[in-house]
N, C-alpha and C positions, 0 to 999 in steps of 0.2 A: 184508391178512393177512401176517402174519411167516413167512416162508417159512426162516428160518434163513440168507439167501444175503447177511447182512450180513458185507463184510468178505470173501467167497469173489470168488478171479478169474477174470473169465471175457472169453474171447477171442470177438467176434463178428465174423466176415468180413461186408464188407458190409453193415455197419450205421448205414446212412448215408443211406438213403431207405426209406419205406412200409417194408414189411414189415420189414428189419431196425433201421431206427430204432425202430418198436414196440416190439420185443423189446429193443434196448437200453436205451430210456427204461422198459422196467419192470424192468431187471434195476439201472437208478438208483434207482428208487423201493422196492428192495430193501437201499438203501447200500452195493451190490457194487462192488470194482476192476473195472474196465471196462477191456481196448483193444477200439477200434475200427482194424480194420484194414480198411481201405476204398481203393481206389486213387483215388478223389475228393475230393481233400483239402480242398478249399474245404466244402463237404457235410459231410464229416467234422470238420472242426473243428467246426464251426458245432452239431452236433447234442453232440460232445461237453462242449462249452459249456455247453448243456442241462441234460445230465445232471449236470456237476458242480453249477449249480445245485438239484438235485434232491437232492443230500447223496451221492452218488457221489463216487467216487473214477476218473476218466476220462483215459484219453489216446487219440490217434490216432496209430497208426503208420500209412503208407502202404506200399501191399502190395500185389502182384497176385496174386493166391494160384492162377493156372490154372498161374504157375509154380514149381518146387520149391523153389528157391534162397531165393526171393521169401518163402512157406509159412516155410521155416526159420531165419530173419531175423526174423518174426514173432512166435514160440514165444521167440526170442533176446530178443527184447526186450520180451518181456511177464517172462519170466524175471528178465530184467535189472530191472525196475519193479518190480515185484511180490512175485519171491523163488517164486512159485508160481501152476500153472493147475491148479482147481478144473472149471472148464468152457469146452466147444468149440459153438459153436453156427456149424454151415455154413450160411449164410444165401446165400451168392453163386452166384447163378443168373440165368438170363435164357433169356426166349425172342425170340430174333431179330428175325423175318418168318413170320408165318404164310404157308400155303399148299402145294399139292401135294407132294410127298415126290418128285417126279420133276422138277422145276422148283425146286426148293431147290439153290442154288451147294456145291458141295463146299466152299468154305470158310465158308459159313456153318454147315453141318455141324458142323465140324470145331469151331468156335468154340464152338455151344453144348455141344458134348462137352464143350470145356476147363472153360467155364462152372459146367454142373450138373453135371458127373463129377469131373473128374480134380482141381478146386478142394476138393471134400471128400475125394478119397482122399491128395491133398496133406498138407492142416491135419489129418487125424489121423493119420496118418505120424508128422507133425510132432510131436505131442502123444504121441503112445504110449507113445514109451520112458520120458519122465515120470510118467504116468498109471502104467504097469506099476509103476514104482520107489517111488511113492508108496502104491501100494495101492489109487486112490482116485481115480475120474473121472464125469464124465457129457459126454456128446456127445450133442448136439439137432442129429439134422440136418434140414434145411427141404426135404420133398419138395413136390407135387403132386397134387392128383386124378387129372391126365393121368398120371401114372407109376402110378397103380392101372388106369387104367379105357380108360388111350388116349385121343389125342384128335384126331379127322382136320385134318389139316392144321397137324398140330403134332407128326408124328412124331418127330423127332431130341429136343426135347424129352420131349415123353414118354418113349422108350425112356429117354434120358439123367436122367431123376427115377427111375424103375425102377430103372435099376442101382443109383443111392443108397439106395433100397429093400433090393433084396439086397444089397449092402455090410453096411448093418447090418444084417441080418438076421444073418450071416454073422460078422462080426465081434462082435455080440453073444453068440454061443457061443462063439466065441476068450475074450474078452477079459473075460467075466463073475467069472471064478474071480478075478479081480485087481482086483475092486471095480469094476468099470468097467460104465457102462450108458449101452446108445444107443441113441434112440429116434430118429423117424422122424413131426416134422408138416407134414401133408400138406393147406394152405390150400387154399380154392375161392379165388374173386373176391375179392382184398383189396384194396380200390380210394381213395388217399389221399385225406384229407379235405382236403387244401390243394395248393398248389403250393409252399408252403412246405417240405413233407414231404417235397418230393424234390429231388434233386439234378440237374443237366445230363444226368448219364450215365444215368442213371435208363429205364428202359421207359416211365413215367409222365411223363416232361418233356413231353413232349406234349399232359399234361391229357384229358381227353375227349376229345379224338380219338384217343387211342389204341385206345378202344372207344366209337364213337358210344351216344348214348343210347338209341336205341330196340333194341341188341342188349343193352344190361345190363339192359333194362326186363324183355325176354326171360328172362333171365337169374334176376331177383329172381323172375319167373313160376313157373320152375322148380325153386326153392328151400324147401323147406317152412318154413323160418325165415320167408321172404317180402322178407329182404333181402341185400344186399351187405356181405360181410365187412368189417372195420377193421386194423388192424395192432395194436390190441388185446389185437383174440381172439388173435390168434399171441402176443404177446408175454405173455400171461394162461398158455396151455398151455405156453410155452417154461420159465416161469420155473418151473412146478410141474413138470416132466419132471427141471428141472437142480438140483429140492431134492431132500433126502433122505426126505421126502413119497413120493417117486416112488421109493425103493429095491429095490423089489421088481418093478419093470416095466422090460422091458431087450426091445429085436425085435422094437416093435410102431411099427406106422405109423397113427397119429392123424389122422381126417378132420376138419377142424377146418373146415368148407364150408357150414354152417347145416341140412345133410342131403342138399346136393346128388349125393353121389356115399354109398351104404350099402354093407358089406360084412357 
């Protein structure tokens, strides 16, 4: 389906394993200017490869986006390629190490803060004063079901998917009058189809062991779809939030989880 996003640029952080390669390669399959800003550059080449294949228009900048400097270097140079960002899609998060909230290292904390917080209040920082100037924006940001529902033994991330929550929640009353609209999806288990799809730095480098099978078996039990997400489904709801399809929805967080978590 023609979604209109031929030729519109869009900045995706972290697009470079599972979930946000998904959403990348369908925003190719869209003939969209693509960067990828990913701070795994071997991964990130390699996917945006891909995409140009696909009839994209694709580059990788290398970026850490938990930092400012780093964020607005990024915006610089998609600027600089492009002439213009159309869309912001915060894809860069991670959860650590699961386990007790009282046995978690304060700098592990502190990391996945950087991770799932301060990396999307960074990149639309970054973007705003554009987005304002132009009239005209969409921000997809990549929450969790844990930032709706909680999730023991994965506190810091949870609360830190939440605040991304009210962020846009919040910023989507700010920043509505200026054309500007930011959603909020919120995957269950999206679990790579290959080892291909991921990169080194990846949560996934691990494969199946990062979640032995008989807890995702659990898991699909739990599920009224009756399976495990794909990078996909994100990349299917991504692309329709950041057309103009989606112009009338702005401060709503998307459970994209096959019905694992309802609200």
């Amino acid at each position: 389906m023609d979604l209109g996003l031929s030729g519109k640029t869009v900045i995706i952080t972290g697009g470079s394993s599972n979930i946000g390669r998904g959403i990348l390669l369908a925003f190719a399959r869209q003939g969209s200017n693509i960067v990828n800003a990913d701070i795994d550059e071997s991964q990130g080449r390699k996917v945006v490869e891909h995409a140009n294949a696909l009839g994209a228009s694709a580059v990788y900048v290398k970026a850490d986006v938990t930092v400012w400097d780093s964020a607005n270097s990024m915006v610089e140079a998609a600027l600089q390629r492009f002439g213009k960002i159309d869309v912001l899609v915060n894809n860069v998060g991670m959860a650590r190490h699961q386990g007790p909230f009282a046995e978690k290292p304060r700098e592990e904390c502190e990391l996945e803060v950087r991770l799932n917080f301060w990396s999307v209040l960074n990149c639309t920082r970054a973007v705003c004063d554009h987005m304002i100037e132009r009239n005209y924006g969409k921000i997809v940001n990549i929450g969790s079901g844990a930032g709706l529902v909680g999730a023991a033994n994965a506190a810091i991330y949870s609360a830190s998917k939440a605040a991304v929550i009210a962020l846009s929640k919040a910023l989507s009353k700010e920043l509505g009058r200026y054309g500007i609209n930011i959603n909020v999806v919120c995957p269950g288990w999206i679990v790579p189809q290959s080892l291909d799809d991921v990169g080194e730095m990846s949560f996934w480098s691990r494969g199946r062991d990062a979640y032995p099978d008989d807890v995702l078996r659990k898991i699909v039990k739990a599920t009224p779809i009756g399976r495990l997400g794909n990078a996909q489904d994100i990349g299917h709801i991504s692309v329709f939030l950041a057309s103009d399809c989606a112009s009338y929805i702005t401060g709503q967080s998307i459970s994209v989880d096959g019905g694992l978590t309802m609200s």
